[in-house]
C-alpha positions as CSV (number, residue, x, y, z in Angstrom):
1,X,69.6,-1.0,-105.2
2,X,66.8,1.3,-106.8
3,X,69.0,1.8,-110.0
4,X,69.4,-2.0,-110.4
5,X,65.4,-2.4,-109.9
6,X,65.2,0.3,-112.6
7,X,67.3,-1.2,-115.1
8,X,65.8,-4.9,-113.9
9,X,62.6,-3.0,-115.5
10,X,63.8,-1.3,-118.4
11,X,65.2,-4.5,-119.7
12,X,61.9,-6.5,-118.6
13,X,59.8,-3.6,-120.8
14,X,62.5,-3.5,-123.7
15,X,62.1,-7.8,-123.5
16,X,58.0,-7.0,-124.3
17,X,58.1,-4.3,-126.7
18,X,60.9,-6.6,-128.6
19,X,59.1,-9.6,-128.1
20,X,55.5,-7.9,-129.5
21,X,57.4,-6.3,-132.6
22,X,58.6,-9.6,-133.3
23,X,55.0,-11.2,-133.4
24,X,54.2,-8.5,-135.6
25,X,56.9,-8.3,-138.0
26,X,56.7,-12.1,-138.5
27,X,52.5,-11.6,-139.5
28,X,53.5,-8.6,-141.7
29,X,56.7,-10.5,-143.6
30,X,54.0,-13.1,-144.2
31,X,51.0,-11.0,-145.6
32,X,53.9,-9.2,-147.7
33,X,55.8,-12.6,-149.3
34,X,52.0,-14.2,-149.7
35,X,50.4,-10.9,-151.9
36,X,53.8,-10.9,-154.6
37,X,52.7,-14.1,-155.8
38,X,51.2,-13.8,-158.8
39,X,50.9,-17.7,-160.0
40,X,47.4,-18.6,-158.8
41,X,46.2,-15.0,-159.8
42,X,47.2,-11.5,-158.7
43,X,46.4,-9.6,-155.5
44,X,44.5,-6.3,-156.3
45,X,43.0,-4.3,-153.6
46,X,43.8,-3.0,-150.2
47,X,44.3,-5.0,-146.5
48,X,43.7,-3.2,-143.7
49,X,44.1,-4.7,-140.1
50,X,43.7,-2.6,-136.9
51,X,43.5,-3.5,-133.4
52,X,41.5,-1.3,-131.2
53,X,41.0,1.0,-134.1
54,X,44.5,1.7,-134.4
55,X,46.2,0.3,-138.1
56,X,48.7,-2.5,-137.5
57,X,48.8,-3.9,-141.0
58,X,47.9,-1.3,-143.8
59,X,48.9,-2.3,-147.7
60,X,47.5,-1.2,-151.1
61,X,48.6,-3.0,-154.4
62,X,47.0,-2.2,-157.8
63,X,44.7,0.0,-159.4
64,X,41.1,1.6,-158.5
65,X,40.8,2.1,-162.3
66,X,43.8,0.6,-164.9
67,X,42.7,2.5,-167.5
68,X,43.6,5.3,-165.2
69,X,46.4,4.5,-163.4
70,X,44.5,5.3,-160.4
71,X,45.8,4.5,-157.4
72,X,43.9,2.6,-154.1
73,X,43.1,5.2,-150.6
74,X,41.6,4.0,-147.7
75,X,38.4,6.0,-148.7
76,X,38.3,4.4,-152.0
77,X,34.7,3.0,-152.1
78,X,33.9,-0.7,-153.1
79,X,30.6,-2.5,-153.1
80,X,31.3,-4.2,-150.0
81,X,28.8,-7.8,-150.9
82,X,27.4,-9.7,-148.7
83,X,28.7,-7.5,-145.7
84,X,25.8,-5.9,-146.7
85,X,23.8,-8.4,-144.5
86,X,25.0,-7.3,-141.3
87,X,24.4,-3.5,-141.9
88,X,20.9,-4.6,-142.9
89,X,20.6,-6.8,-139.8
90,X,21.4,-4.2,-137.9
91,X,18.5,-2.0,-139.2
92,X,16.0,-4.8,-138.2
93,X,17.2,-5.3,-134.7
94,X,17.3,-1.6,-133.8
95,X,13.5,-1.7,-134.8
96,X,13.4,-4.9,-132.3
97,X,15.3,-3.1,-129.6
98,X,12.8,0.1,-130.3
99,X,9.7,-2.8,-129.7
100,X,8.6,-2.2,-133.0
101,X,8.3,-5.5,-134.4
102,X,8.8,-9.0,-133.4
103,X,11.7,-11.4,-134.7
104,X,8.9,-14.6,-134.1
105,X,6.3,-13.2,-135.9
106,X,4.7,-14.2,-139.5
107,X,6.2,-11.4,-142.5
108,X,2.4,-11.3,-143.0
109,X,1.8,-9.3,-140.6
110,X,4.8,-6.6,-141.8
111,X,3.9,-7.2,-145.2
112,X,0.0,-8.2,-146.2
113,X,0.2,-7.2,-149.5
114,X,2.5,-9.6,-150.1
115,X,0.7,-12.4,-152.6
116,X,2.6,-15.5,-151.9
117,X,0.5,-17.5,-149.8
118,X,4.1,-18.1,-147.7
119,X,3.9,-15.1,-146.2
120,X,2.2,-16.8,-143.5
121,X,4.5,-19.6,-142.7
122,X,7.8,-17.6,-142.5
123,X,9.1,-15.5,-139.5
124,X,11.6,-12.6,-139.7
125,X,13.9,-14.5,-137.5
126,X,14.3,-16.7,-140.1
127,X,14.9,-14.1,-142.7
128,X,17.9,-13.4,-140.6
129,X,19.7,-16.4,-140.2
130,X,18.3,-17.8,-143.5
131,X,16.3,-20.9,-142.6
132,X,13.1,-19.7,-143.9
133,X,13.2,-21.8,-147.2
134,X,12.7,-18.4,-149.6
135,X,14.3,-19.0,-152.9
136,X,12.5,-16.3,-154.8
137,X,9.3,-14.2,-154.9
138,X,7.7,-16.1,-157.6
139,X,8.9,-19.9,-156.2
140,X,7.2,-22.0,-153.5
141,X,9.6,-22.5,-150.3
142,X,12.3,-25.0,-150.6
143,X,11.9,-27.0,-146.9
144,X,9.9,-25.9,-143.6
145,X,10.6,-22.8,-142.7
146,X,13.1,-23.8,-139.6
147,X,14.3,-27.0,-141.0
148,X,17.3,-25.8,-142.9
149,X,19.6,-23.9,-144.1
150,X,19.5,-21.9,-147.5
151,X,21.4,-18.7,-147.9
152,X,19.3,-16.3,-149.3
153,X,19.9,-12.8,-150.8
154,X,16.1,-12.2,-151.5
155,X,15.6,-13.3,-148.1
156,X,17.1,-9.6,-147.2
157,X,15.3,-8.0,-149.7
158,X,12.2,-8.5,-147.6
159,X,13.5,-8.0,-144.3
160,X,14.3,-4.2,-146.0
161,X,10.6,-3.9,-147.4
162,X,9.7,-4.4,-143.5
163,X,12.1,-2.2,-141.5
164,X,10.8,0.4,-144.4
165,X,7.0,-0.1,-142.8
166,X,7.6,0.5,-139.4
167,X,9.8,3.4,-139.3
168,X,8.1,5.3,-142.5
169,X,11.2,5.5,-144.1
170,X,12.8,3.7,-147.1
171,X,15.7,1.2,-146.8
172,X,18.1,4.0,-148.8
173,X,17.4,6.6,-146.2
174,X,17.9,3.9,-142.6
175,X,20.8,2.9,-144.6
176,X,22.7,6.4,-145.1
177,X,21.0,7.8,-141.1
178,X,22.7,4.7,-139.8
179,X,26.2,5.9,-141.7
180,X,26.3,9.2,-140.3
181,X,25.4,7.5,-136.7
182,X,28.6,5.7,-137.3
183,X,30.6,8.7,-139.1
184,X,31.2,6.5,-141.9
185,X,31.3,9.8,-144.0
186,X,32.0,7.5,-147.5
187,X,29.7,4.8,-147.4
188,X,26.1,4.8,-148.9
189,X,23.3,3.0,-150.7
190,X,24.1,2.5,-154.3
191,X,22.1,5.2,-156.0
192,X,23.2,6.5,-159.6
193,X,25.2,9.2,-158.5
194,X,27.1,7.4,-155.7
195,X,27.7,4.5,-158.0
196,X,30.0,6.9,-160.5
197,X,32.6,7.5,-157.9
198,X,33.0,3.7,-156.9
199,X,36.4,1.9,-157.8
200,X,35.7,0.1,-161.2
201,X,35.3,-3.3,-160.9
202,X,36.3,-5.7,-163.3
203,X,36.2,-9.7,-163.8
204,X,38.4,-12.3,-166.5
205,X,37.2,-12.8,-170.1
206,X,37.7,-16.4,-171.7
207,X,40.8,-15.1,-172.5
208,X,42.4,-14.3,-168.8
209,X,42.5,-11.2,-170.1
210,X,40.2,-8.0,-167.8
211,X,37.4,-6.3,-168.8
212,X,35.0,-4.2,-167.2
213,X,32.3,-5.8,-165.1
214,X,29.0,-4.5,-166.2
215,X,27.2,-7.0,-163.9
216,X,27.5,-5.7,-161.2
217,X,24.7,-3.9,-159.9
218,X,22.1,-6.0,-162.1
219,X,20.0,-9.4,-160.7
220,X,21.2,-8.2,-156.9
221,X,19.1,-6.7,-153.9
222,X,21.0,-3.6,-152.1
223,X,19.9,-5.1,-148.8
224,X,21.9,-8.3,-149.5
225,X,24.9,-7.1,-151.3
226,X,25.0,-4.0,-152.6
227,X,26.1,-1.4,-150.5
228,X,29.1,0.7,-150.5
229,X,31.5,1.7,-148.2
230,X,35.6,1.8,-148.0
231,X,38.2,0.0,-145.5
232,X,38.2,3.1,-143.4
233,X,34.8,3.2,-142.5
234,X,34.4,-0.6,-142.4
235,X,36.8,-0.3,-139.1
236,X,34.7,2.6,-137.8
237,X,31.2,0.1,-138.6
238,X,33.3,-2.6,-136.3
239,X,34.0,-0.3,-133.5
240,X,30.2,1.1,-133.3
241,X,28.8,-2.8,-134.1
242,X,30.6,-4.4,-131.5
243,X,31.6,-2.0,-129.2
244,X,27.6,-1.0,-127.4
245,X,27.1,2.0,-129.7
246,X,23.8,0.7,-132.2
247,X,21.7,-1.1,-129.7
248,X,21.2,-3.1,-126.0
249,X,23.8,-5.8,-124.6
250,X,20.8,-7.7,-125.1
251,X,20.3,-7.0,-129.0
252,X,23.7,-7.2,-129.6
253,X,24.1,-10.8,-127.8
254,X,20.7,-11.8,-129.9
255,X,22.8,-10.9,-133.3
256,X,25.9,-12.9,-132.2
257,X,24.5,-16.0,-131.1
258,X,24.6,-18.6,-133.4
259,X,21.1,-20.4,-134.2
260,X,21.9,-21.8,-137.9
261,X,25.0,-23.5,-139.2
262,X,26.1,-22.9,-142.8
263,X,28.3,-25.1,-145.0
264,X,30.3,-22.3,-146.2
265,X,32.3,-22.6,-149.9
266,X,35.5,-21.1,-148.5
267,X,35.2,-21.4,-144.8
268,X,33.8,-24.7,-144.3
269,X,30.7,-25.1,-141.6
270,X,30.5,-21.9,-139.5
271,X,27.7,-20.7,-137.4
272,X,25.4,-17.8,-138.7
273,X,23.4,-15.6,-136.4
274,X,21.7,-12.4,-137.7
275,X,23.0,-11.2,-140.7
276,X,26.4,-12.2,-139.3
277,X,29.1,-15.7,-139.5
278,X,30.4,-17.0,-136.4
279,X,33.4,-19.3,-136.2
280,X,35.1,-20.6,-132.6
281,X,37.1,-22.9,-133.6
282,X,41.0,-22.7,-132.3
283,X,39.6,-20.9,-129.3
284,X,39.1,-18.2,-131.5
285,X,35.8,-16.3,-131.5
286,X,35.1,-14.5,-135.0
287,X,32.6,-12.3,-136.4
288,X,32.0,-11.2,-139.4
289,X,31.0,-11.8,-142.8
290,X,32.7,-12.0,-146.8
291,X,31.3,-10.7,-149.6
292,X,30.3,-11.2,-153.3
293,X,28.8,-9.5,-156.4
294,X,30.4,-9.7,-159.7
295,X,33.7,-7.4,-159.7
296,X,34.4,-7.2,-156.3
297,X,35.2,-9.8,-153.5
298,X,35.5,-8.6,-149.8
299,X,36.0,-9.5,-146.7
300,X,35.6,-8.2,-142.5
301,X,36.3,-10.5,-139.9
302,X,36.1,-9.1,-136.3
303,X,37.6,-10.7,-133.2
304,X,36.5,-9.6,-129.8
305,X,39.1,-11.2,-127.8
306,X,41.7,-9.0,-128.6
307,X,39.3,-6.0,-130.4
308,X,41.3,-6.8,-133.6
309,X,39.6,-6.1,-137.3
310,X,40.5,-7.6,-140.7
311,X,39.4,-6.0,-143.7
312,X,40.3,-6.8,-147.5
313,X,38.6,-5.2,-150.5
314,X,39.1,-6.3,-153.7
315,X,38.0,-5.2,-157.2
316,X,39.0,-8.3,-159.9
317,X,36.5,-11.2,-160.2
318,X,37.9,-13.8,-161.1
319,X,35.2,-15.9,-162.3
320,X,35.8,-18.8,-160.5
321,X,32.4,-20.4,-159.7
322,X,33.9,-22.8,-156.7
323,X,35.5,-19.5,-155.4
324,X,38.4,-20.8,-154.0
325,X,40.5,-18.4,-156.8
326,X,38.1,-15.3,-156.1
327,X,38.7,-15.7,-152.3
328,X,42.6,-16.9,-152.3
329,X,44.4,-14.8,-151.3
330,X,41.1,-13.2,-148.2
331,X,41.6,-17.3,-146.9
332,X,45.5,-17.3,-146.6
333,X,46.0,-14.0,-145.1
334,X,42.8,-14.8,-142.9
335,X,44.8,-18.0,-141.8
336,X,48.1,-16.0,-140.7
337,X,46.0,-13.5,-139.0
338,X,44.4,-16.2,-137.0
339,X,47.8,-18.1,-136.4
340,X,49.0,-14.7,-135.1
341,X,49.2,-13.3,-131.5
342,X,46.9,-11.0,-133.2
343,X,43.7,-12.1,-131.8
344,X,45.2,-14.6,-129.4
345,X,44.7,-13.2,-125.7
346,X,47.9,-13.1,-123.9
């Protein structure tokens, strides 16, 4: 009787393991048929999808550099966009969590030299989740601060001028401290040297034909969009991010909660928090954010339910100003990764 219990539970575990390698195989044969098309445009860069840290989905197709032949790693470093926000988020709200400044407070106060007579009417909270109304430094407001929403990358440029004022030290150097907190050992700010050993990015000519983006790093704030890091260490940011290690349960609720909504060119309305996009639609929670500066196109989408963690880099811009071409192929694999049992809980 104990030997037909035993095999009643050796065919019960086989049933799982066959059952969970069938969910998985299915997602994979899908990411893998989807990334050979090549009639919309061609997939060049890496996907990296890990749950609980550990790689279920790992593919590379292209070249760091074609010139070179070079071929893609997991530490190959990209400028990472608008993922950016969340890194720089995360500077602010440690300084919250350390009682050094206050999320409802006028920027006046963290920033008096500041000339624009706004400066009095905007609140860092609103920096964050980008209802302020800042356009740029030398433009009036666009609506009441709090009224609206208006995504804005220069909005982050001054939330780094005033995490620089109450720690004493500049946004480079809270950037690289917070990547060896994390042991993300290949991601930086952009300074000259580090920018040399980046993947080259490149974007279409008129012609379809590729060329070298030159772009890149010119009309764009490092706070907002310019930072560096690689698919590896984006995993490790996701495990210390999400996972208790950069501030309070407090803090961290603060960051997730959604308190603007966004009308987003790819993935339709979504909620934003600090520095941060949350969807819950499907009965799916997901964090994250995508990214964008001419050359490279990224994306990392975090899903706490099942601690599962989607990354895809790419270096070819498309030039596609609607950017559903620069972003096709993040948005499909997103979709089978959501379909998936992935980041369904059982």
């Amino acid at each position: 009787m104990q030997n037909y219990y035993k095999i009643l539970i050796v065919i019960f575990v086989c049933m799982l393991l066959t059952k969970e390698s069938s969910a998985s195989d299915n997602f994979t044969k899908q990411i893998d048929s989807l990334i050979k098309i090549n009639s919309i445009r061609p997939f060049n860069g890496i996907i990296l999808i890990t749950q609980n840290e550990n790689p279920v989905y790992s593919k590379m197709v292209g070249y760091a550099n074609f010139d070179k032949q070079t071929l893609f790693t997991l530490d190959s470093k990209f400028v990472i966009g608008s993922i950016s926000k969340q890194i720089t988020a995360v500077l602010v709200l440690q300084e919250l969590d350390k009682l050094h400044l206050d999320l409802n407070e006028p920027i006046s106060i963290y920033l008096p030299k500041l000339e624009q007579s706004w400066k009095d009417s905007i609140t860092i909270k609103q920096l964050l989740n980008h209802t302020s109304g800042v356009v740029r430094e030398d433009l009036p407001l666009a609506f009441t601060p709090g009224s609206q929403f208006l995504y804005s990358g220069y909005g982050y440029e001054l939330l780094s001028k005033i995490i620089e004022k109450t720690p004493g030290k500049s946004y480079a150097k809270l950037c690289n401290e917070l990547f060896k907190k994390c042991k993300m050992t290949n991601s930086s700010y952009p300074t000259k040297s580090i920018k040399k050993t980046i993947v080259t990015g490149y974007a279409k000519s008129t012609d379809s034909t590729l060329h070298t983006e030159r772009e890149t790093f010119k009309n764009n704030f490092a706070a907002a969009g310019l930072l560096i890091s690689t698919p590896n260490d984006l995993i490790k940011w996701n495990d210390f991010l999400h996972h208790g290690k950069l501030f309070s349960d407090s803090i961290y609720q603060l960051m997730m909660t959604e308190t603007s909504l966004r009308k987003h060119p790819i993935w339709g309305n979504v909620g934003y928090g600090y520095g941060i996009q949350i969807t819950h639609d499907d009965s799916i929670i997901e964090f994250g954010h995508s990214g964008y500066v001419p050359g490279f196109a990224s994306m990392n989408f975090y899903y706490p339910t099942t601690k599962t963690s989607l990354i895809i880099l790419e270096n070819i811009d498309w030039k596609d100003y609607d950017f559903k071409q620069t972003f096709y192929f993040e948005e499909l694999i997103r979709n089978i990764v959501r379909q998936s049992d992935l980041v369904k809980k059982n």
